[in-house]
C-alpha positions in Angstrom: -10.5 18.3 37.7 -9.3 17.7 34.0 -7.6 14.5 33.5 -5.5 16.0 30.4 -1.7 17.3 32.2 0.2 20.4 30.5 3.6 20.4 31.6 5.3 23.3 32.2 7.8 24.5 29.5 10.9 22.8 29.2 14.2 22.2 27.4 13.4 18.8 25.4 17.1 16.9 24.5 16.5 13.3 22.9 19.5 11.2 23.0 19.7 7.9 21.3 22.4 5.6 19.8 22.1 4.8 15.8 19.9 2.0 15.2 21.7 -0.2 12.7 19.1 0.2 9.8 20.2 3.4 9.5 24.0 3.0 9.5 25.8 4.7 6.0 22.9 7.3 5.9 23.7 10.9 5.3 22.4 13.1 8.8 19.5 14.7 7.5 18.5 12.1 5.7 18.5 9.6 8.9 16.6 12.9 10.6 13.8 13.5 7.7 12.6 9.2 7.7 12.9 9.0 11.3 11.3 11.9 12.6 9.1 12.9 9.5 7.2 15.5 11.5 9.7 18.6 10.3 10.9 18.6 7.0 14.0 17.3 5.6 15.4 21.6 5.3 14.3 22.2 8.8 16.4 19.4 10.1 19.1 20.7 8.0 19.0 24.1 9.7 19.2 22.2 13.2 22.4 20.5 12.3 23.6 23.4 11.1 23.1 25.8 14.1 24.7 23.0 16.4 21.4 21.6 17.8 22.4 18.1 17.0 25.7 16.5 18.1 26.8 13.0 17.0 29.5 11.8 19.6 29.2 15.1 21.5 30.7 17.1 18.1 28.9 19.4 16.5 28.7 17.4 12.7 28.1 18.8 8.7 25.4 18.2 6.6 26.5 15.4 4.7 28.0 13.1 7.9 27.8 9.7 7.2 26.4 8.3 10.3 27.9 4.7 11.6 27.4 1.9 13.9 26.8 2.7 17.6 27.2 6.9 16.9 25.6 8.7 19.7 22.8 11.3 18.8 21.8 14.4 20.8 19.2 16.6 19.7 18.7 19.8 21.6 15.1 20.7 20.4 15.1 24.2 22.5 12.7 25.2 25.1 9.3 24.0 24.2 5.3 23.7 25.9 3.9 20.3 25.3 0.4 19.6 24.5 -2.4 18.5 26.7 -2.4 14.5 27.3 -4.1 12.4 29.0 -1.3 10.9 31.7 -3.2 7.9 33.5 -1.4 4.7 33.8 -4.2 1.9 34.2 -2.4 -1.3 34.3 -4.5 -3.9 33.1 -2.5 -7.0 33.8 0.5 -7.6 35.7 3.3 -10.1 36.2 6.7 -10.5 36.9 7.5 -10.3 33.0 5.3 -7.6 31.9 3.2 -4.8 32.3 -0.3 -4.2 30.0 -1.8 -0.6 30.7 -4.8 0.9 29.1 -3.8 3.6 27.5 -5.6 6.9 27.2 -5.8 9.6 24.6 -4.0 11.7 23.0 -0.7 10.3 24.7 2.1 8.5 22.5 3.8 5.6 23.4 7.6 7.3 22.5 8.3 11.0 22.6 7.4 12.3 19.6 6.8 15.3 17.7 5.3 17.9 20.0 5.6 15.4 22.7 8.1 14.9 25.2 7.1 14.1 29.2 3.9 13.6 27.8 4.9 10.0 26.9 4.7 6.5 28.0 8.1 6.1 28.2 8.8 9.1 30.1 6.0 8.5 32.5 6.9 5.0 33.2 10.3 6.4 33.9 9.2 8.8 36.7 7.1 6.0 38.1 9.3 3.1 38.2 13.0 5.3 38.3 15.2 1.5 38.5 13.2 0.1 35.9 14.0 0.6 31.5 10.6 1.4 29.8 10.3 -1.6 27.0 7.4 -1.1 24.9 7.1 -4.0 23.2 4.5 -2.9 20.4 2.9 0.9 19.6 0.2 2.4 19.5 -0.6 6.1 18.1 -1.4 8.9 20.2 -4.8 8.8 19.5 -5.5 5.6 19.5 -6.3 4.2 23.2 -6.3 1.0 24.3 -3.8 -2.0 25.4 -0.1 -1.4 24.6 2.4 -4.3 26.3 5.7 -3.4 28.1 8.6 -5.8 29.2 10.2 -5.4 32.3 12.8 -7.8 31.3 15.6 -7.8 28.1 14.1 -11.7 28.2 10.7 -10.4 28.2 11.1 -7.8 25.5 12.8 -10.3 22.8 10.2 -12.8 23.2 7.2 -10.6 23.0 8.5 -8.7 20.1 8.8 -11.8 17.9 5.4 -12.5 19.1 4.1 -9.4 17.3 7.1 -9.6 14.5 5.8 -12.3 13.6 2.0 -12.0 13.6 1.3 -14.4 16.7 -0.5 -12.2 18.2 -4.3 -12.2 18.0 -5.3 -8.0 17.6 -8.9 -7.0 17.9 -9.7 -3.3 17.7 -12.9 -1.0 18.0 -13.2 1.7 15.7 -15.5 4.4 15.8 -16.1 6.1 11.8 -18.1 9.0 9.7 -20.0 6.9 7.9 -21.9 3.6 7.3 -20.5 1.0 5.2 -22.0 -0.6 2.4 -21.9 -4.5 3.5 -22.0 -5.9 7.4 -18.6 -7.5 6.9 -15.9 -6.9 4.5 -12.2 -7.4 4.4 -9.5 -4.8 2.6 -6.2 -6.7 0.9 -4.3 -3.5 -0.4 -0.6 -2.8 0.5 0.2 -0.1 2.4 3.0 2.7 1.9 4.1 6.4 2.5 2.2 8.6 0.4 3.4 12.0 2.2 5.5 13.1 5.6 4.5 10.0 8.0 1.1 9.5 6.6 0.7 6.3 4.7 -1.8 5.4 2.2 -3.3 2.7 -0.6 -3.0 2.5 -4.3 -1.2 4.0 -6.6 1.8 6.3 -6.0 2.7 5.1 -2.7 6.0 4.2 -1.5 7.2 1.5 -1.0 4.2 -0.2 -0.3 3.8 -3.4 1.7 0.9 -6.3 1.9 -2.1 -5.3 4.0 -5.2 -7.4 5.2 -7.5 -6.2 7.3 -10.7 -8.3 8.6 -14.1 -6.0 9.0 -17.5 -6.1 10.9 -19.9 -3.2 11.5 -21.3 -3.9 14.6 -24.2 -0.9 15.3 -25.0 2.5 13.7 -26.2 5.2 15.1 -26.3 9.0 13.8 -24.4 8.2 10.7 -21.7 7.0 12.0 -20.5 3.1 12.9 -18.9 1.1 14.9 -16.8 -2.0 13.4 -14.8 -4.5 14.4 -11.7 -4.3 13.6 -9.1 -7.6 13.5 -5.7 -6.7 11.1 -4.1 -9.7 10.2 -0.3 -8.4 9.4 1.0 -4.9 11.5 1.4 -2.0 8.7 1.8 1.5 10.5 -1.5 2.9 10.6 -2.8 -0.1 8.5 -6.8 0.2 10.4 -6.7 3.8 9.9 -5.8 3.6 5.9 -8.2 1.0 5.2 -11.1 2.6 6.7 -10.4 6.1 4.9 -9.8 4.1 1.9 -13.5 3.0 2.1 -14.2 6.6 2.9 -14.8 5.2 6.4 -11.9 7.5 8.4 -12.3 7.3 12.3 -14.2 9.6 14.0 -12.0 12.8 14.5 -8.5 11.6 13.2 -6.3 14.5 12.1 -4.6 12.8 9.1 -7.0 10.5 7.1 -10.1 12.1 8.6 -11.0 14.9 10.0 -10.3 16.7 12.9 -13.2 18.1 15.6 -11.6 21.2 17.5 -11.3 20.9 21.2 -12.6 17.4 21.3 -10.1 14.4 23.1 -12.4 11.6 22.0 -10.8 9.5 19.3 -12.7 6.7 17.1 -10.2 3.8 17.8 -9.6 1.5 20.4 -7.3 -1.6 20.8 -9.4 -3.6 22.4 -7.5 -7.1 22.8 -4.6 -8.8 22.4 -4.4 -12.7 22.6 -0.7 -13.7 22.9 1.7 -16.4 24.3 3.7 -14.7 27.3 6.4 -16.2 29.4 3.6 -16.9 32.0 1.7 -18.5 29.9 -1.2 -17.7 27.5 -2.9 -14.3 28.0 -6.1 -12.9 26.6 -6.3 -9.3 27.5 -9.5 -6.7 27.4 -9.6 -3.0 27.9 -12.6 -0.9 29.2 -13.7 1.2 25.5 -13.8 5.5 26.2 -17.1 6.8 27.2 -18.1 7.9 24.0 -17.7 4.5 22.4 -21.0 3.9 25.3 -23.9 4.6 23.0 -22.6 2.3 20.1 -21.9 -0.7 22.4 -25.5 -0.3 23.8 -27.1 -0.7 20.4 -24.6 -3.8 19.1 -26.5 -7.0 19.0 -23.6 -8.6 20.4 -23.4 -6.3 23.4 -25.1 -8.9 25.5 -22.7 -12.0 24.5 -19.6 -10.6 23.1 -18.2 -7.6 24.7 -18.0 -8.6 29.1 -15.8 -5.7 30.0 
């Protein structure tokens, strides 16, 4: 049986209230930064045909959102794609949940993806609990991704990772051999189109970047390095590699994608943090294909203990 759930067709409605960074901004300008995945016209033409409401009204193009509004957006009847819906907690206490995650499954409804989502699923499984993802992960990254069970919990853990307390160690998987055994990339990182990000010139609003790297084994042409970021840009390991003409192994934006395949080149691997319990330092099992690479790694023996 295939671990990778399509849920039937349904009407997706997203409701949220405003959060306050974007108070004073026009609607479809909130709409195209937030939720970069249709353009800033397309969202137009949903708030014009009534799809989204703002304090159950139907609202102009124009609206000058404020404080607290409520947002409803009816995105029609719609098929998700395939994910991979397995919740394997990892660790558990009475402040926090840390799962696994598989791939391709996102952390928040997004895009294309509805009940196919962490939040969602958690929601079904524990119905009297509020899903409090503490940090993200993207959709085809796998790996460990921290929820709160408590409003205590969730504060504390998100300065943790505000804040760059936490100690991040990833493995990525990439086309491509790289030209020294270690190496580290110090380049800002900024939107350079949509919700892609990107280095150098013409980026927007670009913010500092420093990522630590060590190739670990290659095999085939391609690598596998360690991967240890050292500040939390969106998509900062996934930049950085592509930047060295290193992208991971079948990633759709800065690399390239293989058709029909669900194995994706990057794992989070650990996370060393102070919890409320005390001090945690978490591993999570690597994907199959990851296997091969491992085996060959001088370090195999001493280093990775999964």
């Amino acid at each position: 049986m295939s671990r990778y759930h399509t849920p039937p067709p349904k009407e997706q409605i997203y409701a949220c209230h405003l959060p306050g960074k974007y108070i004073g901004y026009a609607i479809e300008a909130y709409f195209a930064e937030r939720f970069p995945y249709f353009s800033r016209d397309a969202w137009q033409r949903r708030i014009e045909d009534g799809s989204i409401t703002v304090n159950g009204e139907i609202v102009p193009v124009g609206t000058r959102l404020q404080q607290h509004d409520h947002i409803v957006t009816n995105m029609g009847v719609r098929t998700e794609p395939p994910a991979d819906c397995r919740l394997d907690i990892v660790y558990e206490d009475e402040h926090l949940r840390v799962f696994n995650k598989g791939a391709p499954l996102p952390v928040h409804p997004s895009g294309r993806y509805f009940q196919n989502s962490m939040t969602e699923l958690l929601r079904q499984r524990y119905p009297d609990e509020v899903p409090r993802p503490v940090q993200r992960l993207d959709a085809t990254t796998t790996g460990l991704v921290v929820f709160a069970k408590t409003r205590e919990a969730a504060y504390h853990l998100s300065q943790e990772f505000t804040h760059n307390r936490v100690c991040k160690e990833y493995l990525a998987l990439v086309d491509g051999v790289p030209e020294e055994p270690a190496f580290t990339v110090d380049a800002p990182v900024g939107k350079v189109r949509g919700s892609a990000r990107g280095v150098g010139p013409g980026t927007l609003n670009p913010k500092p970047a420093v990522t630590h790297f060590e190739c670990l084994a290659i095999c085939g042409g391609r690598s596998l390095i360690q991967a240890v970021p050292h500040t939390g840009r969106t998509n900062q390991i996934r930049v950085h590699l592509a930047s060295l003409g290193l992208p991971l192994w079948n990633d759709p934006v800065y690399g390239e994608a293989v058709n029909g395949s669900h194995e994706y080149g990057l794992h989070a691997y650990r996370l060393g943090f102070a919890g409320l319990a005390g001090t945690m330092d978490l591993t999570a099992p690597w994907p199959d294909h990851f296997q091969p690479f491992i085996d060959r790694s001088a370090l195999a023996g001493e280093r990775f203990h999964i």
